[in-house]
N, C-alpha and C positions, 0 to 999 in steps of 0.2 A: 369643693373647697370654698371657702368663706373668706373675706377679709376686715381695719380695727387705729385713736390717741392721745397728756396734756398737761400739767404744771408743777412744779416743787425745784427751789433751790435753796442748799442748806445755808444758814449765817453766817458758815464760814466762806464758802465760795463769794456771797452776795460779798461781804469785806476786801476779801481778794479783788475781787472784779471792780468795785469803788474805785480799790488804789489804783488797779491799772489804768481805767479810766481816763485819771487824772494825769497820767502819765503821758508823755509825748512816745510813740514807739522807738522813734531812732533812740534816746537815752534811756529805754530799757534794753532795745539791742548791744550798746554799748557794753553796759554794764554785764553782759555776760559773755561775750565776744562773739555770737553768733551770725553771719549771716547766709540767707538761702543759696542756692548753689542752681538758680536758674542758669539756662543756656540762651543764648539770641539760636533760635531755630527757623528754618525756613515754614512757611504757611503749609495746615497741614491737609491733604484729601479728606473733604466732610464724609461721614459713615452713612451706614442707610439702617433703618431701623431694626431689619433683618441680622445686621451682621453681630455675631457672636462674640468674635473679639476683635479688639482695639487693631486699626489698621491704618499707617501712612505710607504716602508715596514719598516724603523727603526723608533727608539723612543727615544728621549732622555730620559737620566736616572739622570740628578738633577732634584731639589723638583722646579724648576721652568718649566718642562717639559710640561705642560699642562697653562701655563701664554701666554696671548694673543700678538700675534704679531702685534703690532700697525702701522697703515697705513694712513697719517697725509694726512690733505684736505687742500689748501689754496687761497679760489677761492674766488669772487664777492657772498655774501650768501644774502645781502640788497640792495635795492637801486633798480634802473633801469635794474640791470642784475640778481636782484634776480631767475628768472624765471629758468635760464642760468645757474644758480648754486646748481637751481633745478634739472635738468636736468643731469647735471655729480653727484651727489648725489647719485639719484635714479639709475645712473646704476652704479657706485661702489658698492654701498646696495645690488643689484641683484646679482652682480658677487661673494660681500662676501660670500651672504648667501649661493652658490653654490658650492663654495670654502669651507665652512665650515661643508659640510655634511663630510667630509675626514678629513676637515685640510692640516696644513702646518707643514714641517718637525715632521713627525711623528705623528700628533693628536691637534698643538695647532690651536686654531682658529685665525681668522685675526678681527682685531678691528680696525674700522674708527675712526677719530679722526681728528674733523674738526675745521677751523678757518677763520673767514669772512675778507676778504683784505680788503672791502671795492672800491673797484679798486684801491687803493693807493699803489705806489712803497713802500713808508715809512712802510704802514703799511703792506704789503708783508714780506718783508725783514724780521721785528720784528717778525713776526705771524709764520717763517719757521723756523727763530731759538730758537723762543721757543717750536717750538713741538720737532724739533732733540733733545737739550740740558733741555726738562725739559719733555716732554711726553715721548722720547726715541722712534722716529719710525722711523720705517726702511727704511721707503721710505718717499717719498713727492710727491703726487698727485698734477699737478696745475692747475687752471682754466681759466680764460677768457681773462685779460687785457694781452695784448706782454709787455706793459712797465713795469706791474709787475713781470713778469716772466725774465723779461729782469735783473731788480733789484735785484732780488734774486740768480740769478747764482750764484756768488762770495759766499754766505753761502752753498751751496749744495758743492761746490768744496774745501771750507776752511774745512768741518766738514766732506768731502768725504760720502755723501750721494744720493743717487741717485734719481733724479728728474724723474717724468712721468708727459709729460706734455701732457692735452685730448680738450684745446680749442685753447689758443695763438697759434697764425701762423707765427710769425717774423722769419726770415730763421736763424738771429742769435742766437736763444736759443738752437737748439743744431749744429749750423754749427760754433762753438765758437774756441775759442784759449785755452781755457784748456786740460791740458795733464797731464792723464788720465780726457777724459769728459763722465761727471757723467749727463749730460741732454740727456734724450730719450725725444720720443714723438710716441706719435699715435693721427694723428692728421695731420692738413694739414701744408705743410712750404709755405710762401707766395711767394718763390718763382715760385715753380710748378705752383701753384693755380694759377699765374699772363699767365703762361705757357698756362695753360687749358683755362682759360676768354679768351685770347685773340683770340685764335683758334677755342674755340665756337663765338664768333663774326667774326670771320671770315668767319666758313662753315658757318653759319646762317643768320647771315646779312651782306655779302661779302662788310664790311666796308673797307675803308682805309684810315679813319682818324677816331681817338678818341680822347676822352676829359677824362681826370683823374680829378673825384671829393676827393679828402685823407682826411683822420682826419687830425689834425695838431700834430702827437706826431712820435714816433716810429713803432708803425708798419703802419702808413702812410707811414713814409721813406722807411720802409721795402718793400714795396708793390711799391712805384716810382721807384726804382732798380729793379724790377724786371718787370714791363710793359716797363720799358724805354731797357732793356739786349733783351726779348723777343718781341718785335717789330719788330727787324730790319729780324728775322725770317721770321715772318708771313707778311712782308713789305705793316705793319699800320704806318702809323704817328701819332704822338700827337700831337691834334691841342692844344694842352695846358696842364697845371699842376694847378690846382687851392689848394688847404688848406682850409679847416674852423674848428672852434674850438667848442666842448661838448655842451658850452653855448649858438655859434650862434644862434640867433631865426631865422634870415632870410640869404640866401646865396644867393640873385636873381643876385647881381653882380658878383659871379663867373660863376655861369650858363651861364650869357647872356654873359662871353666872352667868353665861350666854346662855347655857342653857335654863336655868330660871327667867330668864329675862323672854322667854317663848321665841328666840329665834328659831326658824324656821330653816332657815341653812347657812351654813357658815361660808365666808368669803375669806380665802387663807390668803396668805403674801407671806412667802420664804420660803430659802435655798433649801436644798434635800434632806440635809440633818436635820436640822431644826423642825420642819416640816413633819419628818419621823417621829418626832416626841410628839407633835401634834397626833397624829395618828394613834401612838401607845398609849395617849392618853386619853382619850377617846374610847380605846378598848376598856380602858378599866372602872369609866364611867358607865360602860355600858348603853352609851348613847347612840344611836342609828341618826346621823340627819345625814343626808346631801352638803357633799362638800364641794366646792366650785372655787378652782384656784388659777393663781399668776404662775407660770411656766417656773417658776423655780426647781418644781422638783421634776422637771422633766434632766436635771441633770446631776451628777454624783450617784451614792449608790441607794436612794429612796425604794426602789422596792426589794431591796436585801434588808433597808434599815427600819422600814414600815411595815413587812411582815405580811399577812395574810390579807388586812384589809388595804391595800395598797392601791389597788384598783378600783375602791370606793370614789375615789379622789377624780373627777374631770377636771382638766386643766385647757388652757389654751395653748397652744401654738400659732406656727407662720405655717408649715407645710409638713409633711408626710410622703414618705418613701416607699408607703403600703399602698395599693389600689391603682388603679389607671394613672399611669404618667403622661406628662405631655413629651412630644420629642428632645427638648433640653432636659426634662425629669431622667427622660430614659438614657442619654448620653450623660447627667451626671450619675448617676445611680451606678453605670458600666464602669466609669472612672472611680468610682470611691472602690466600687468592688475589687476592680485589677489593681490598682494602685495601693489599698490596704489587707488583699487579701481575704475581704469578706465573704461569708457564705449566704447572708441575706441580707434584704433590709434591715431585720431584729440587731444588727450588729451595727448600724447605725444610730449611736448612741447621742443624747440629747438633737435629735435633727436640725431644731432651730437654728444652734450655731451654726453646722455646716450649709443648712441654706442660705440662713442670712448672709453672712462671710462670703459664701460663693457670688452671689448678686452682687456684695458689696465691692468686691473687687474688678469685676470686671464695672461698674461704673466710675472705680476709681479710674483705670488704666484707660476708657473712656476718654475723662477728665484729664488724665495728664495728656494723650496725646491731643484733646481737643484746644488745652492750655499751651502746646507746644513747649512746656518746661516742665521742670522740678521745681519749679520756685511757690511757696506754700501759698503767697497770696492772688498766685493766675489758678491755680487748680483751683483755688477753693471760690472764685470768682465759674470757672470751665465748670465747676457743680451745681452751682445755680441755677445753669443756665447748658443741661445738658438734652439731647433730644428725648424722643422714643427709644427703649429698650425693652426687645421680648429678653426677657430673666427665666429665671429656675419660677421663682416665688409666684409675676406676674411679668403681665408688659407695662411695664414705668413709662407714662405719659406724661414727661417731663418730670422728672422724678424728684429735686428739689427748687424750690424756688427764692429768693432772699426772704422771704415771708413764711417758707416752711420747710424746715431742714428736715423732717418725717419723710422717708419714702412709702412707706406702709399706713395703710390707714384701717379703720376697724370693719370696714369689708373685707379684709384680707386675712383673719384667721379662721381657726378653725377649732372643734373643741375635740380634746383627745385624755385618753386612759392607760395606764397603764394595764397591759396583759403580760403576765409573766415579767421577762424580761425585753417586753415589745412595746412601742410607742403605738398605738392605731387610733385610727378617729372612731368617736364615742360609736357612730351610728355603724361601725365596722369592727368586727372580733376575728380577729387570725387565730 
């Protein structure tokens, strides 16, 4: 297993974040009535590296002592990323129920508490402020789109809540300009990732021209900054920069000027559909190159929509549930199985989510009991400044620091293919 991250934030968020800046917090807490629902708790027994999940010897003693600490979802749950949002679900699920043989601070259990974005910034935004200001959760888990994730910043920092984010890779969700920044991530940042593609086409197919296929939104952007910074390293050219849009049906005339332009292998970025037309068009150019992609299409239903050459495609991930597990791989792996019913790994669909998710929550519950509250700006202070954790992913040797909200770095992936309807690393065929 291998491990992988670095910058972009949209005009709009940069705007957002200006204003709040300039803002005192207590009169933006005013103005929306919200405030945290920290508890005075007693001091709580430090962990040891080893231990698995969240554990204190104190108890709160009001009659709310044993009331669930709510932990808010706001990811892609319909639509073409349904799968996707499956995926980080089912290992949130995994990690609570592990987290709640103990509990948190003292004995309460942790409660999910989910909201479908739909991939829409708009309804992102809507969907995080109403779980802080009307469900009251402690955190905010986010899922898939970078432009949703992008959008919501500015309420995770007005209502001082701290975000965990287990899909979006835009280097600016937590390489941002808030001060105190309340976005982590376990997860990949698109800068690295662009870091690692280009270096595996490198050793692999000693390319020295490439072609960038992008979404047309933000974490395209994200991802062109960051093939275009890391290039001049690994001294590739880019025979070009192409854009296509969710709805494109056909892109054969971006292709075919990358492909006149003698790239050598194309660098995708984008989610499973889109991705697909990338592929069928491709077929009808007739063109064979090496394709070398950002985990998008590791979720939705890309090899139903990409068809035969599906598995052309190497992509990167965080981890794999095919090959020798470590003892936490092989204890999650039993729980996804009993718990959803699975008949193999192959049924664990987009992995990334559920490992990242899984890691990410238990350092959340970490953090809350190390914070001794629910109050959004001690956790997110208790993340900073968390210890050692042996994880699914890795052992997190201080996993965030105020200087690096990235738990994952570009030694931590790995590069994988699709086989049928199976995720396996490139250098392994089930």
């Amino acid at each position: 297993m291998a491990n992988q991250h670095k910058l972009y934030l949209s005009e709009q968020v940069k705007e957002m974040n200006n204003e709040n800046n300039n803002l005192h917090r207590r009169d933006l807490l005013k103005g929306f009535g919200y405030f945290a629902t920290g508890l005075a708790l007693s001091q709580l027994a430090s962990c040891t590296p080893e231990e698995q999940a969240p554990n204190t010897t104190d108890t709160e003693t009001d009659s709310a002592s044993q009331s669930p600490v709510k932990i808010g979802l706001v990811a892609a749950l319909t639509g073409e990323s349904a799968l996707s949002g499956e995926a980080i679900t089912r290992g949130l699920q995994v990690a609570i129920d592990e987290v709640n043989i103990a509990g948190v601070l003292g004995g309460r259990p942790l409660e999910l508490v989910s909201r479908d974005d739909e991939s829409d910034p708009a309804k992102g935004v809507a969907t995080a402020r109403e779980l802080i200001e009307q469900e009251d959760v402690a955190v905010v888990f986010g899922g898939l789109d970078s432009p949703v994730s992008l959008a919501m910043l500015p309420v995770f920092h007005e209502l001082t809540t701290p975000y965990m984010g287990v899909w979006a890779a835009a280097t600016g969700i937590t390489r941002n300009d808030f001060k105190p920044n309340y976005a982590f991530r376990v997860s990949a940042n698109d800068n690295l990732v662009d870091k690692f593609l280009l270096r595996y086409a490198k050793q692999k197919y000693n390319v020295s021209k490439v072609g960038l296929m992008l979404i047309n939104n933000p974490w395209g952007e994200s991802n062109q900054a960051g093939f275009e910074e890391w290039s001049k390293e690994f001294q590739i050219e880019i025979a070009g920069i192409e854009k296509f849009n969710e709805e494109d049906s056909d892109v054969t005339a971006q292709l075919t000027r990358l492909k006149n332009a003698g790239a050598q292998a194309l660098m995708l970025v984008a989610n499973a559909a889109p991705a697909a037309q990338v592929m069928r068009s491709l077929t009808r150019i007739k063109w064979d190159v090496p394709i070398i992609s950002h985990w998008g299409i590791s979720g939705g239903r890309f090899p139903e929509l990409a068809g035969d050459i599906a598995n052309k495609v190497e992509f990167v991930q965080t981890y794999s549930f095919f090959g020798t597990q470590s003892p936490i791989g092989e204890k999650v792996l039993k729980k996804l199985t009993e718990k959803f019913q699975l008949k193999d790994p192959s049924e664990i669909l987009a992995p990334i989510g559920t490992a990242n998710s899984y890691d990410a929550l238990m350092l959340t519950a970490k953090a809350i009991d190390q914070a001794g509250s629910t109050e959004g700006a001690k956790i997110q202070v208790a993340l900073e400044n968390l210890p050692q954790y042996k994880g699914l992913i890795k052992t997190y040797n201080k996993p965030f620091t105020p200087d690096n909200h990235d738990a994952l770095t570009e030694d931590d992936y790995i590069m994988v293919r699709w086989e049928e309807n199976k995720i396996v690393p490139v250098a392994q065929k089930i």
